[in-house]
mmCIF file as gemmi writes it, N, C-alpha and C atoms, coordinates in Angstrom:
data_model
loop_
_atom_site.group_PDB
_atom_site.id
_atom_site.type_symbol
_atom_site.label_atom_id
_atom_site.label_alt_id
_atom_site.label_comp_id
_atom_site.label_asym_id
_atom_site.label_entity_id
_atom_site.label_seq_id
_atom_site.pdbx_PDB_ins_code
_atom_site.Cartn_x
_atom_site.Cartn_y
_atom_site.Cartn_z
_atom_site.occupancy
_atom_site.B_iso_or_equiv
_atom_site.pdbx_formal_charge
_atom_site.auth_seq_id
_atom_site.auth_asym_id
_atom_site.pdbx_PDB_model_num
ATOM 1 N N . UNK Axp A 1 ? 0.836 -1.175 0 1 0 ? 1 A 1
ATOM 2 C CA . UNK Axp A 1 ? 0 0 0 1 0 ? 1 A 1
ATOM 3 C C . UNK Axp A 1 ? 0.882 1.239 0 1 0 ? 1 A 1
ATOM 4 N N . UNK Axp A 2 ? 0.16 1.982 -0.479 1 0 ? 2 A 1
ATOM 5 C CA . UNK Axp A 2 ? 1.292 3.457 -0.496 1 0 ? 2 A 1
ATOM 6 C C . UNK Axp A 2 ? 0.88 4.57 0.391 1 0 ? 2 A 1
ATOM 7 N N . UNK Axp A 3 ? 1.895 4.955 1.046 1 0 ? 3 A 1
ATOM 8 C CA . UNK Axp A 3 ? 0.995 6.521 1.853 1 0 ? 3 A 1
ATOM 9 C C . UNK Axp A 3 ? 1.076 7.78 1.446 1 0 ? 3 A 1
ATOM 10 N N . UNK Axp A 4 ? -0.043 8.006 1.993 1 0 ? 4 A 1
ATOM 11 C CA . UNK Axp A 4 ? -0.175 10.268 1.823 1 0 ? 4 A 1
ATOM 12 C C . UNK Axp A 4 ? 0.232 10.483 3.318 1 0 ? 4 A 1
ATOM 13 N N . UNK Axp A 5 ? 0.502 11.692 2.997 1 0 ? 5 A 1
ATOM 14 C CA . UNK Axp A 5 ? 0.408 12.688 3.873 1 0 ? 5 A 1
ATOM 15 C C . UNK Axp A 5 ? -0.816 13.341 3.932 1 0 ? 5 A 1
ATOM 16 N N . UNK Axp A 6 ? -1.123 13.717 5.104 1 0 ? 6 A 1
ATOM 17 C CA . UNK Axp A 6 ? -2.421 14.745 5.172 1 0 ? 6 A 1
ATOM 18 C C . UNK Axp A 6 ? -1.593 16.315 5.219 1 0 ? 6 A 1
ATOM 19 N N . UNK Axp A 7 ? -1.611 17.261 4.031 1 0 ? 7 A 1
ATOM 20 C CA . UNK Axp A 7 ? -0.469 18.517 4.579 1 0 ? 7 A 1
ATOM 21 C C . UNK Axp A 7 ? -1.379 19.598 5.455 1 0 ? 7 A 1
ATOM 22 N N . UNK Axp A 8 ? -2.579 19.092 5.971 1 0 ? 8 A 1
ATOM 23 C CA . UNK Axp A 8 ? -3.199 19.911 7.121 1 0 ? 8 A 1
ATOM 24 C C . UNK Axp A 8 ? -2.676 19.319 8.565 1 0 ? 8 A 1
ATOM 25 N N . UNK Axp A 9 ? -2.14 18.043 9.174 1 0 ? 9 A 1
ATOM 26 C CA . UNK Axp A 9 ? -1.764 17.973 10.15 1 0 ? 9 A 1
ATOM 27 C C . UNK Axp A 9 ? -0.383 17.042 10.028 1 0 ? 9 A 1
ATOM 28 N N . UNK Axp A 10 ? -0.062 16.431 8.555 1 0 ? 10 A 1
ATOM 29 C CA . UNK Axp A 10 ? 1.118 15.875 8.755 1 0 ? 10 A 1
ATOM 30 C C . UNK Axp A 10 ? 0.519 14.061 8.946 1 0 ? 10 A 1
ATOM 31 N N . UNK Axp A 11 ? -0.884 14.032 9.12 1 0 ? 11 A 1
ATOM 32 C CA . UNK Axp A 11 ? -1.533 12.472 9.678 1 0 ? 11 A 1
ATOM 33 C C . UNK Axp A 11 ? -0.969 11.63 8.227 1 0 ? 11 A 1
ATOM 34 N N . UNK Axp A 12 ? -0.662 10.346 8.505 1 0 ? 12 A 1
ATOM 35 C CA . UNK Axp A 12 ? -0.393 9.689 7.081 1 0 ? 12 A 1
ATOM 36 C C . UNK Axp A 12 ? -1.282 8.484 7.227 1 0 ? 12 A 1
ATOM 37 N N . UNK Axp A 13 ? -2.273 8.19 5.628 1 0 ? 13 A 1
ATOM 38 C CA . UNK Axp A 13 ? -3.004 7.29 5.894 1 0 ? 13 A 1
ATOM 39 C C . UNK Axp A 13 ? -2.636 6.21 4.587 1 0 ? 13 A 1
ATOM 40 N N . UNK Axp A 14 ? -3.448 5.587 4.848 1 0 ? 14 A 1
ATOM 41 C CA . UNK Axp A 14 ? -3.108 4.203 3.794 1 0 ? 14 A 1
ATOM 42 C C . UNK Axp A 14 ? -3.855 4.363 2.109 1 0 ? 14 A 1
ATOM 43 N N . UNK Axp A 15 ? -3.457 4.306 1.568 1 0 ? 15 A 1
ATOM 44 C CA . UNK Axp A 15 ? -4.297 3.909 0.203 1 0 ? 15 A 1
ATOM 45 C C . UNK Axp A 15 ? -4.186 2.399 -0.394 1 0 ? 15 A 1
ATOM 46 N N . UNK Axp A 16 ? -5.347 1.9 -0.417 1 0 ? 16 A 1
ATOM 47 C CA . UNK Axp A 16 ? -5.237 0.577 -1.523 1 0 ? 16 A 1
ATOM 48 C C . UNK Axp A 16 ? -4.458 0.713 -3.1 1 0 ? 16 A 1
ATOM 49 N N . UNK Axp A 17 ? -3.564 0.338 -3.283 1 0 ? 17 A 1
ATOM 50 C CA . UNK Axp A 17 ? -3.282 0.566 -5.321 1 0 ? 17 A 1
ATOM 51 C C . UNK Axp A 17 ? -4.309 0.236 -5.905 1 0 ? 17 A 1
ATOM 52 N N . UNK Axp A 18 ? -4.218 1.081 -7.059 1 0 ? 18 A 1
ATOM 53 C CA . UNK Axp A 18 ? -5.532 0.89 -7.909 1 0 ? 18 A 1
ATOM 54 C C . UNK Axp A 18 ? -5.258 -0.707 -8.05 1 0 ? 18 A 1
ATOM 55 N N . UNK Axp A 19 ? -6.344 -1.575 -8.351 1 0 ? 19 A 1
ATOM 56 C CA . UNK Axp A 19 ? -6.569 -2.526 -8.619 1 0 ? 19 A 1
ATOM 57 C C . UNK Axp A 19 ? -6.272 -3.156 -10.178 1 0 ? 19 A 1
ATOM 58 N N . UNK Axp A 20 ? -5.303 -4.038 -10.468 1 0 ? 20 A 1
ATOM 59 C CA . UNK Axp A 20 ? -4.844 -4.443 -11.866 1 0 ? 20 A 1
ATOM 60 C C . UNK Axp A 20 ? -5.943 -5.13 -12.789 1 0 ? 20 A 1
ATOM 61 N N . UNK Axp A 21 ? -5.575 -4.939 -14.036 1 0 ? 21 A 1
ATOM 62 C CA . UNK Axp A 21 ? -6.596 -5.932 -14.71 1 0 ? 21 A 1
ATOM 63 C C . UNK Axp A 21 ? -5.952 -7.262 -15.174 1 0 ? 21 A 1
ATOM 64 N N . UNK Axp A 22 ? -6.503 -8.305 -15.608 1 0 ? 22 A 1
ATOM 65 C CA . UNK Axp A 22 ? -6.176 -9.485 -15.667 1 0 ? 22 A 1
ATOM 66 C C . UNK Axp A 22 ? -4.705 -9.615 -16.913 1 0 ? 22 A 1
ATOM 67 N N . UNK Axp A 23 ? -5.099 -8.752 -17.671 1 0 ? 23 A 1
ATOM 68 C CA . UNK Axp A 23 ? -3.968 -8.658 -18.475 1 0 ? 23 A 1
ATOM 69 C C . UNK Axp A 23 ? -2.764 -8.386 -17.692 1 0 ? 23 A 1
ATOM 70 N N . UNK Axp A 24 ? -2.847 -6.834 -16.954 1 0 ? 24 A 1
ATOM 71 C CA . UNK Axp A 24 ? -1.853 -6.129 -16.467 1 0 ? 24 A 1
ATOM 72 C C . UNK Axp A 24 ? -1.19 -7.471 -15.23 1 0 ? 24 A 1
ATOM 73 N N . UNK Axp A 25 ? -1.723 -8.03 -14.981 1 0 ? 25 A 1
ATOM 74 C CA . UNK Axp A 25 ? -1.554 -9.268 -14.114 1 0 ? 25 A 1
ATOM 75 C C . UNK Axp A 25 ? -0.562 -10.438 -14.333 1 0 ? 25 A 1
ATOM 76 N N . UNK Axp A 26 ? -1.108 -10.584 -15.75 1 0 ? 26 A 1
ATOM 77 C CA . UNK Axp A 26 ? -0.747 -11.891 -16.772 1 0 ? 26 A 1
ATOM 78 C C . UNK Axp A 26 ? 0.604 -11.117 -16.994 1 0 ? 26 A 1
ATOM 79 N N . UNK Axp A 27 ? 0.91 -9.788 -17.695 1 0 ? 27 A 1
ATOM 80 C CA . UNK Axp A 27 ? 2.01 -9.68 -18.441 1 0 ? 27 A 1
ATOM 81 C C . UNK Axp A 27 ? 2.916 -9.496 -17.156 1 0 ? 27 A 1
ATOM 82 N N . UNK Axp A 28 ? 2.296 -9.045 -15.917 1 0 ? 28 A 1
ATOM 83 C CA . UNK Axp A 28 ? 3.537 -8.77 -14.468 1 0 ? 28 A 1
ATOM 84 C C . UNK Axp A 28 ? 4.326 -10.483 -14.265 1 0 ? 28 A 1
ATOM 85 N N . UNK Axp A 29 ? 3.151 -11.07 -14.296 1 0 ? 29 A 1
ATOM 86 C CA . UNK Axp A 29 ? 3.864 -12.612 -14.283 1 0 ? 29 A 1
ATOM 87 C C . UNK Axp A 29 ? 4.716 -12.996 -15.21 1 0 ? 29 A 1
ATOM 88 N N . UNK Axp A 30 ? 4.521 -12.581 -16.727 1 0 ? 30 A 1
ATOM 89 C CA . UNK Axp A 30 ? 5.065 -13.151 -17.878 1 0 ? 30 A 1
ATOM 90 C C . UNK Axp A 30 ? 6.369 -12.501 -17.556 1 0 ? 30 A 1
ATOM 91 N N . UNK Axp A 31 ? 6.971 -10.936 -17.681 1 0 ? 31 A 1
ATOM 92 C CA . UNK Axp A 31 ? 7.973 -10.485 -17.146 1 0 ? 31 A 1
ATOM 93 C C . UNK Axp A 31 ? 8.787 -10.992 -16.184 1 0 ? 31 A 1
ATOM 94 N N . UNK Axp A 32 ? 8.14 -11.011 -14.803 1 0 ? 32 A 1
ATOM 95 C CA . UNK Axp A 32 ? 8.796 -12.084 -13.795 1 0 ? 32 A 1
ATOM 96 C C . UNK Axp A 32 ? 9.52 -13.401 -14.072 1 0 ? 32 A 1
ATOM 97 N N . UNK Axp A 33 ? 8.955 -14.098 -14.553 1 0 ? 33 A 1
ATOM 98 C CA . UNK Axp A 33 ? 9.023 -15.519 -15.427 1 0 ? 33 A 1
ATOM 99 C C . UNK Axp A 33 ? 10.34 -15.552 -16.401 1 0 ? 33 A 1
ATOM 100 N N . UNK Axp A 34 ? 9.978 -14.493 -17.279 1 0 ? 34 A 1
ATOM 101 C CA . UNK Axp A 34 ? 11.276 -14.061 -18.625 1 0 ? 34 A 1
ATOM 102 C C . UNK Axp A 34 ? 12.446 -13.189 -17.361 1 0 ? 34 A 1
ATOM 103 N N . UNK Axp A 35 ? 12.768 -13.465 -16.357 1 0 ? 35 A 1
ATOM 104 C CA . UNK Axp A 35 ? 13.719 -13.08 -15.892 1 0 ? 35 A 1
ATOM 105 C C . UNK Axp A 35 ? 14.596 -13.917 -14.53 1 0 ? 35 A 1
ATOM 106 N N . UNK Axp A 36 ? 13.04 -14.66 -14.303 1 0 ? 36 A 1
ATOM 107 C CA . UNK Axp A 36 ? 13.46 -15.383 -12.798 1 0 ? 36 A 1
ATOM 108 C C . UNK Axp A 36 ? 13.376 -16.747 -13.405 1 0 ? 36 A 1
ATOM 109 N N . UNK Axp A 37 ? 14.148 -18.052 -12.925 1 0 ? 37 A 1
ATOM 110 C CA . UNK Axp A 37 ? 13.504 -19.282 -13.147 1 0 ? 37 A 1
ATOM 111 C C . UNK Axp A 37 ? 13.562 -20.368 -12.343 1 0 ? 37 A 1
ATOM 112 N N . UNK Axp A 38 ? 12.936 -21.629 -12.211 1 0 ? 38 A 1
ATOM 113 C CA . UNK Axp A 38 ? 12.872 -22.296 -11.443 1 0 ? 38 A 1
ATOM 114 C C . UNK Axp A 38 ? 14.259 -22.52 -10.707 1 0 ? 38 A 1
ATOM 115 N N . UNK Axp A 39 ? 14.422 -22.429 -9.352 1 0 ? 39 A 1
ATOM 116 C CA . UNK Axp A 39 ? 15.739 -22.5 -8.466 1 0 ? 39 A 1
ATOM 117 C C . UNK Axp A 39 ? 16.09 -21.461 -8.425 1 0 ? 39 A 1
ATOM 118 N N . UNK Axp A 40 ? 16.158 -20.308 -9.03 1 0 ? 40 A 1
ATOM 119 C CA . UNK Axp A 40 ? 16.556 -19.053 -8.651 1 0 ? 40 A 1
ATOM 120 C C . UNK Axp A 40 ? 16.458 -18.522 -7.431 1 0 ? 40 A 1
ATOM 121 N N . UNK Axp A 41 ? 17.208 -18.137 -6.72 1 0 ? 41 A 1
ATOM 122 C CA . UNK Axp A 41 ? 16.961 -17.159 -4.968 1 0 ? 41 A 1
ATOM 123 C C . UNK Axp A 41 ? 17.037 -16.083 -5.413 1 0 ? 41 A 1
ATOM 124 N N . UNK Axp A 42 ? 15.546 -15.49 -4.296 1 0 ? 42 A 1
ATOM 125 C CA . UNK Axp A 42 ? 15.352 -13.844 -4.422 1 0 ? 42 A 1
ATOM 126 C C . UNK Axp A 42 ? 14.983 -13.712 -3.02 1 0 ? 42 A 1
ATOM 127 N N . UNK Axp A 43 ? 15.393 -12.699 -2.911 1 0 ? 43 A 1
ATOM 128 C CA . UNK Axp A 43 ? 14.566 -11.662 -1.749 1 0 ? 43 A 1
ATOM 129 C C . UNK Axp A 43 ? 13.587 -11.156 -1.853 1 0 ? 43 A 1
ATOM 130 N N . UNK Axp A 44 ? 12.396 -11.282 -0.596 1 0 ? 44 A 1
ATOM 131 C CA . UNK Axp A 44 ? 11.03 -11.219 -0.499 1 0 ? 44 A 1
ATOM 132 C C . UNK Axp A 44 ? 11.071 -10.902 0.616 1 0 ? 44 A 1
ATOM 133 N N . UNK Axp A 45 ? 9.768 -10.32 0.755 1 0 ? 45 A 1
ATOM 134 C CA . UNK Axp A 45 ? 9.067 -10.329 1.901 1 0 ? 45 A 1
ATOM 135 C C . UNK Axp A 45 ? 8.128 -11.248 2.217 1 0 ? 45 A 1
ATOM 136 N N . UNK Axp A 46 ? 8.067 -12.407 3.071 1 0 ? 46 A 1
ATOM 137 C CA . UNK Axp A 46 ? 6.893 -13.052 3.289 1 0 ? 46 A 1
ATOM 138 C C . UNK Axp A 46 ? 6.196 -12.729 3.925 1 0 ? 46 A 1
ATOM 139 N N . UNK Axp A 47 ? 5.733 -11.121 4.647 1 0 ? 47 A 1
ATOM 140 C CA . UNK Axp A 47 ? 4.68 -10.61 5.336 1 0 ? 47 A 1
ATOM 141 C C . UNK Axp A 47 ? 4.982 -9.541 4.649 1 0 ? 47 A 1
ATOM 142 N N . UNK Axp A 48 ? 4.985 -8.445 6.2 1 0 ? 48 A 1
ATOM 143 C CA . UNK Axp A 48 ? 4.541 -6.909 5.506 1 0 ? 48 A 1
ATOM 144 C C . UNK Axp A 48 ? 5.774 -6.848 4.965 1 0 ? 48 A 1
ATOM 145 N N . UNK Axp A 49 ? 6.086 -6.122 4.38 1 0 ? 49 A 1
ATOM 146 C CA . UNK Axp A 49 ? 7.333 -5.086 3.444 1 0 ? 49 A 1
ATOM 147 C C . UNK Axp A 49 ? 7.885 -4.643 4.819 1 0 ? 49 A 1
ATOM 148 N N . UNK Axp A 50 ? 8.674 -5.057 5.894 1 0 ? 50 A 1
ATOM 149 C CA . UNK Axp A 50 ? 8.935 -4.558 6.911 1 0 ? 50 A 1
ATOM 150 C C . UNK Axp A 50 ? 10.253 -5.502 7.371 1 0 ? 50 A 1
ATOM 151 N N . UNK Axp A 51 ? 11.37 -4.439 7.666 1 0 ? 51 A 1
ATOM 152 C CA . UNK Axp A 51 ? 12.536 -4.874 7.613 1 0 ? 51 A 1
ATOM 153 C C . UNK Axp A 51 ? 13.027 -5.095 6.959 1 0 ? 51 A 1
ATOM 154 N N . UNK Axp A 52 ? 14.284 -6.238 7.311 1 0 ? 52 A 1
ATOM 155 C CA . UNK Axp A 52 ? 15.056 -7.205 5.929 1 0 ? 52 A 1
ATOM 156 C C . UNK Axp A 52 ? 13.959 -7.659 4.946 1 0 ? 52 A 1
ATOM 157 N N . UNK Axp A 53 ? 14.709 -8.102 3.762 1 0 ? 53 A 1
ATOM 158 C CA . UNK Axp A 53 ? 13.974 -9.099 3.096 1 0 ? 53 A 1
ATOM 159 C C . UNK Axp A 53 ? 14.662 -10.438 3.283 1 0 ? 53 A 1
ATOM 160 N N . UNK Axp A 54 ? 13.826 -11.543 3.069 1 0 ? 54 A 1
ATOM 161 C CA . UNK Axp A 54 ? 14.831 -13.167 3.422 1 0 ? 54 A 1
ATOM 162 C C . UNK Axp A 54 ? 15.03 -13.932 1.759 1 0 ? 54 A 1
ATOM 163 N N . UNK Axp A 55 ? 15.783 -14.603 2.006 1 0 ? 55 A 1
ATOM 164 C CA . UNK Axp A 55 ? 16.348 -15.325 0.669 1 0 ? 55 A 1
ATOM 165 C C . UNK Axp A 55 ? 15.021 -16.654 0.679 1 0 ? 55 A 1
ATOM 166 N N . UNK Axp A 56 ? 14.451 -16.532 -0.313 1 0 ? 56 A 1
ATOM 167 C CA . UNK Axp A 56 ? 13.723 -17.891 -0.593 1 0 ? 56 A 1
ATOM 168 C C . UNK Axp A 56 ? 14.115 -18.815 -2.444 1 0 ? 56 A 1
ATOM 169 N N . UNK Axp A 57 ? 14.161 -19.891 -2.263 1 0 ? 57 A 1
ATOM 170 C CA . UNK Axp A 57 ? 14.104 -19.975 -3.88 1 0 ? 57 A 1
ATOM 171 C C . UNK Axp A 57 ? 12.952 -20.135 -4.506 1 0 ? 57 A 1
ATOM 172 N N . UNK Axp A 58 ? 12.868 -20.269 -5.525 1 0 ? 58 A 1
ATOM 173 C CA . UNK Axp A 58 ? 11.559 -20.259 -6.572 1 0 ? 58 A 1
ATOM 174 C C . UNK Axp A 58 ? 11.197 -21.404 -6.937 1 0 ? 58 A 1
ATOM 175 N N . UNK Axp A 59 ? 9.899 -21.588 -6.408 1 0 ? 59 A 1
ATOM 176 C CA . UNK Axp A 59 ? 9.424 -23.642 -6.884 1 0 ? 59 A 1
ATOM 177 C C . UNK Axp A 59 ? 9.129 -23.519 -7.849 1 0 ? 59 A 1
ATOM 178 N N . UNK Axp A 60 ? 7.91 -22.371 -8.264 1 0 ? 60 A 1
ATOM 179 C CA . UNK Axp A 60 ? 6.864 -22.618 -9.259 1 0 ? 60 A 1
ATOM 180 C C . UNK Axp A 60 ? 6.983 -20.994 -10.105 1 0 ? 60 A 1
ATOM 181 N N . UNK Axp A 61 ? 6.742 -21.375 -11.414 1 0 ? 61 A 1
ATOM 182 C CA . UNK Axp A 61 ? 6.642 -19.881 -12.095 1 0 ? 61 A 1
ATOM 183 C C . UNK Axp A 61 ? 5.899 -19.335 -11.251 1 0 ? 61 A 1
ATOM 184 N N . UNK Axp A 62 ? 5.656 -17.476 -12.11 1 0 ? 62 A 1
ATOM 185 C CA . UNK Axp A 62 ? 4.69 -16.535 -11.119 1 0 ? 62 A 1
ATOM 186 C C . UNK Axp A 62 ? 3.809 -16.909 -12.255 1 0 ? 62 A 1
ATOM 187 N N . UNK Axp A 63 ? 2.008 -16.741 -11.56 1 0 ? 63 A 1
ATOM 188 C CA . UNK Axp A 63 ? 0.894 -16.715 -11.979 1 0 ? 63 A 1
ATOM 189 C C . UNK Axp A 63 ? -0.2 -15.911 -10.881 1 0 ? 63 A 1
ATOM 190 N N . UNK Axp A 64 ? -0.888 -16.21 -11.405 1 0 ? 64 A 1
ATOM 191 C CA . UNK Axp A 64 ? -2.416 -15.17 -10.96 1 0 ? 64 A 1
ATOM 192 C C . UNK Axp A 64 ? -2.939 -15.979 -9.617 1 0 ? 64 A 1
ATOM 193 N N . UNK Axp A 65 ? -2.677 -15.673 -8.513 1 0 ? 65 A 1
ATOM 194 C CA . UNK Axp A 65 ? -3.507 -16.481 -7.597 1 0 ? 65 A 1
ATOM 195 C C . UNK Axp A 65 ? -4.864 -15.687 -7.319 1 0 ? 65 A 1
ATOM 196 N N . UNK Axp A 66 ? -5.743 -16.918 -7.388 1 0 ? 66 A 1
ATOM 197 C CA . UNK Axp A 66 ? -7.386 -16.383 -7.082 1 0 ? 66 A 1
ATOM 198 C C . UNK Axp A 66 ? -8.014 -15.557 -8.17 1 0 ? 66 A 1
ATOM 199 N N . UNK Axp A 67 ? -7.251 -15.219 -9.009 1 0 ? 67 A 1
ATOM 200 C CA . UNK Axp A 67 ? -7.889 -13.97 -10.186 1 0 ? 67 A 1
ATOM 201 C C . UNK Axp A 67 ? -7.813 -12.858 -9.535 1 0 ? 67 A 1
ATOM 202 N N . UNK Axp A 68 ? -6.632 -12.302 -8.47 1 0 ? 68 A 1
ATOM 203 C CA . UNK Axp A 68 ? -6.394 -11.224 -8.507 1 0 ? 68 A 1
ATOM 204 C C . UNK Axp A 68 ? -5.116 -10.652 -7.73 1 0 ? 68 A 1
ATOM 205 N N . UNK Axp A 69 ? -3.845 -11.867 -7.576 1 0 ? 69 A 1
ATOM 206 C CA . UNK Axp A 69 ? -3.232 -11.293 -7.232 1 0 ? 69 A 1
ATOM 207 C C . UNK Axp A 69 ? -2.002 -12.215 -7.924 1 0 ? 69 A 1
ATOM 208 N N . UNK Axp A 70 ? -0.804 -11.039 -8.35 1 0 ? 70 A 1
ATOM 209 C CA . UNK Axp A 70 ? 0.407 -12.242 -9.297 1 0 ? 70 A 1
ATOM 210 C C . UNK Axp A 70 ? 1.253 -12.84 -8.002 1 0 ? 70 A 1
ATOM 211 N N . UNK Axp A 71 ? 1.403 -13.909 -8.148 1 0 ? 71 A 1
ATOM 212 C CA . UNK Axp A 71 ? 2.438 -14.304 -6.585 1 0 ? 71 A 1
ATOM 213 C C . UNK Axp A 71 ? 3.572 -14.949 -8.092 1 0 ? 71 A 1
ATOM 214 N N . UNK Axp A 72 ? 4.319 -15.509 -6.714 1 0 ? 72 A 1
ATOM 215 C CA . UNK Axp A 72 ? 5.511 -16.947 -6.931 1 0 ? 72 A 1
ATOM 216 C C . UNK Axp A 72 ? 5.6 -17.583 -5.893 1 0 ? 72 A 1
ATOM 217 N N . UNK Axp A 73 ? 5.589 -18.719 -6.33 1 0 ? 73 A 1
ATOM 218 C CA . UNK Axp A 73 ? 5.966 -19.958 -5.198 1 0 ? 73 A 1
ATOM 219 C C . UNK Axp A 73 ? 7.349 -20.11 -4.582 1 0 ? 73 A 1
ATOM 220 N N . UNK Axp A 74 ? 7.342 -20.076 -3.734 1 0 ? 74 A 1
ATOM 221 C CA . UNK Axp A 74 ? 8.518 -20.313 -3.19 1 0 ? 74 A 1
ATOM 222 C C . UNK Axp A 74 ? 8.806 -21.248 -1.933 1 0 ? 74 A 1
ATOM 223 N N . UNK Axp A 75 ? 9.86 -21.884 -1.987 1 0 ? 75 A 1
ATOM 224 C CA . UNK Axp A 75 ? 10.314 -22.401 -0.521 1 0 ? 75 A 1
ATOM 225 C C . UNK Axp A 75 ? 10.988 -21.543 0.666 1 0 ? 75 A 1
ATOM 226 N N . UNK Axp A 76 ? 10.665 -22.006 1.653 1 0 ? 76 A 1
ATOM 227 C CA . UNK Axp A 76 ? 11.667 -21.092 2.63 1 0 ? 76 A 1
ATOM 228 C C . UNK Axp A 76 ? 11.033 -20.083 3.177 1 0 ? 76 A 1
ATOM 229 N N . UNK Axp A 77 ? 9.165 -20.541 2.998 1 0 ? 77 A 1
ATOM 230 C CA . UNK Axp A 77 ? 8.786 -19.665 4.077 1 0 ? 77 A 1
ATOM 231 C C . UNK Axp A 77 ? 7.288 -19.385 2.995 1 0 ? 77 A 1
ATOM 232 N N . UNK Axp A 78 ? 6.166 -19.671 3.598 1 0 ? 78 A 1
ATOM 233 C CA . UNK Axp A 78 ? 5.035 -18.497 2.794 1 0 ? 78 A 1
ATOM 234 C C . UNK Axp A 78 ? 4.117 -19.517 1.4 1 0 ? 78 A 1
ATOM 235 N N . UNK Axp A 79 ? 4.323 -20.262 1.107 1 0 ? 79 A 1
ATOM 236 C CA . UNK Axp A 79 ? 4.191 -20.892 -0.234 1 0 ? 79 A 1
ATOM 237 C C . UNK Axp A 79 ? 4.245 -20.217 -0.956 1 0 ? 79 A 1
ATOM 238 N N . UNK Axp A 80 ? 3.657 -18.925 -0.874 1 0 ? 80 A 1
ATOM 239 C CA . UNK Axp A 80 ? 4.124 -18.205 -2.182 1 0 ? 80 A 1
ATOM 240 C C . UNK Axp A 80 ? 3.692 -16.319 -1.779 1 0 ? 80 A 1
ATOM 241 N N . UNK Axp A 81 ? 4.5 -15.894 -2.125 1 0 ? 81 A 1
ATOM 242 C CA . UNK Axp A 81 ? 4.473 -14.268 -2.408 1 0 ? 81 A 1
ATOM 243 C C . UNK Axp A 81 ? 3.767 -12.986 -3.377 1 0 ? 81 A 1
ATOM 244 N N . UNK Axp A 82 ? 3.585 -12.097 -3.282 1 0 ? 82 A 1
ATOM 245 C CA . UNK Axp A 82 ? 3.09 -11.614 -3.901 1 0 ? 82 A 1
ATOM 246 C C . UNK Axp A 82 ? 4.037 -10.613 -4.763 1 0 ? 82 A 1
ATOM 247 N N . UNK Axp A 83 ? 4.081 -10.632 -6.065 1 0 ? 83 A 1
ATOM 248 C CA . UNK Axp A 83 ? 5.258 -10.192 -7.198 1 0 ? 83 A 1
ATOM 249 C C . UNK Axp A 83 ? 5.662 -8.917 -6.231 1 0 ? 83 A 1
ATOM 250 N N . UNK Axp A 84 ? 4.822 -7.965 -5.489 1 0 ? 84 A 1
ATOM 251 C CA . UNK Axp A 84 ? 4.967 -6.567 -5.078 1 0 ? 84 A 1
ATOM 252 C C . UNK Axp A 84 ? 5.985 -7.076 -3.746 1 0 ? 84 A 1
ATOM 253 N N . UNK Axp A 85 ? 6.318 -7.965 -3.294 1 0 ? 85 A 1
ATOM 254 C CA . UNK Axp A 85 ? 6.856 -8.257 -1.992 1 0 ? 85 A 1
ATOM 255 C C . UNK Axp A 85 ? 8.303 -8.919 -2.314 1 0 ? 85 A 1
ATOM 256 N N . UNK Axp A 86 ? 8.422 -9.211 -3.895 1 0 ? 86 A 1
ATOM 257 C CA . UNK Axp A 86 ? 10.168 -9.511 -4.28 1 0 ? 86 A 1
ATOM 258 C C . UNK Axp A 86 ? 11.138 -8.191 -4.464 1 0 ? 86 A 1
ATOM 259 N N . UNK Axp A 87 ? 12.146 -7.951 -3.453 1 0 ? 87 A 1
ATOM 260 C CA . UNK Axp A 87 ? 12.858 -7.246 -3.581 1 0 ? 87 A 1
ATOM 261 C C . UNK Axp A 87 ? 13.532 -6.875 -5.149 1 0 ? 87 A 1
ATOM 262 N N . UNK Axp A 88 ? 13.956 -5.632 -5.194 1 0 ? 88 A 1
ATOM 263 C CA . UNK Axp A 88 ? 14.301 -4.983 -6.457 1 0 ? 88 A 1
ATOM 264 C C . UNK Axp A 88 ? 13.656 -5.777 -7.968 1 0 ? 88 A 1
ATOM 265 N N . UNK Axp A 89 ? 12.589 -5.943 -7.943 1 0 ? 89 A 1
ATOM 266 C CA . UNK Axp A 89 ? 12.067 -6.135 -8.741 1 0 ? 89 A 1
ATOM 267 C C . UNK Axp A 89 ? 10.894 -5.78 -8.948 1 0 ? 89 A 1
ATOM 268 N N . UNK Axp A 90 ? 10.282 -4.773 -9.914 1 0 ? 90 A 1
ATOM 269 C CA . UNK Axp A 90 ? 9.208 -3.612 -10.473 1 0 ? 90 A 1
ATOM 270 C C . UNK Axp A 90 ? 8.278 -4.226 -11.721 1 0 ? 90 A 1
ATOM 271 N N . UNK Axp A 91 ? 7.242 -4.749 -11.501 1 0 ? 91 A 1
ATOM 272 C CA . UNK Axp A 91 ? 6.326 -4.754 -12.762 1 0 ? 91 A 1
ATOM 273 C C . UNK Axp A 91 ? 6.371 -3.836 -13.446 1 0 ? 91 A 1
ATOM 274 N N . UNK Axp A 92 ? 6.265 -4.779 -14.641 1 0 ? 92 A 1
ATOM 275 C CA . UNK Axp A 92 ? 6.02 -3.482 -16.334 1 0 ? 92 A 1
ATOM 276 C C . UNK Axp A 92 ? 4.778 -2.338 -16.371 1 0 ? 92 A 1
């Protein structure tokens, strides 16, 4: 999630990201995929975006979990992540 500022008291609140469409979804995975591959170690977050990130490797390509969110599978914690929670790495 990303924050504002409120510039009347400085309060900072949360915003949801706009919500992706199935394409914008598909091609975040396809990218991921054309760069990461099975056995590869990355850094993630397996909770919040808070702190370190930990080394996990990659079981399974990235795809669409549930129809609305791109993960990757991974070992070493989480079954799988959400593309926004792999360190230095930015969807198209």
């Amino acid at each position: 999630m990303s924050t504002v500022s409120d510039s009347r008291d400085g309060a900072v609140s949360r915003r949801r990201p706009k919500p992706q469409t199935p394409e914008q979804m598909q091609a975040a995975c396809d990218a991921f995929n054309a760069t990461h591959k099975i056995g590869d170690v990355i850094e993630c977050w397996t909770g919040p975006r808070e702190g370190r990130p930990v080394e996990c490797e990659i079981r399974h390509p990235a795809c669409i979990l549930g129809g609305h969110t791109p993960v990757v599978y991974i070992a070493g914690g989480g079954g799988c992540v959400a593309l926004t929670h792999v360190a230095d790495w930015v969807a198209p």
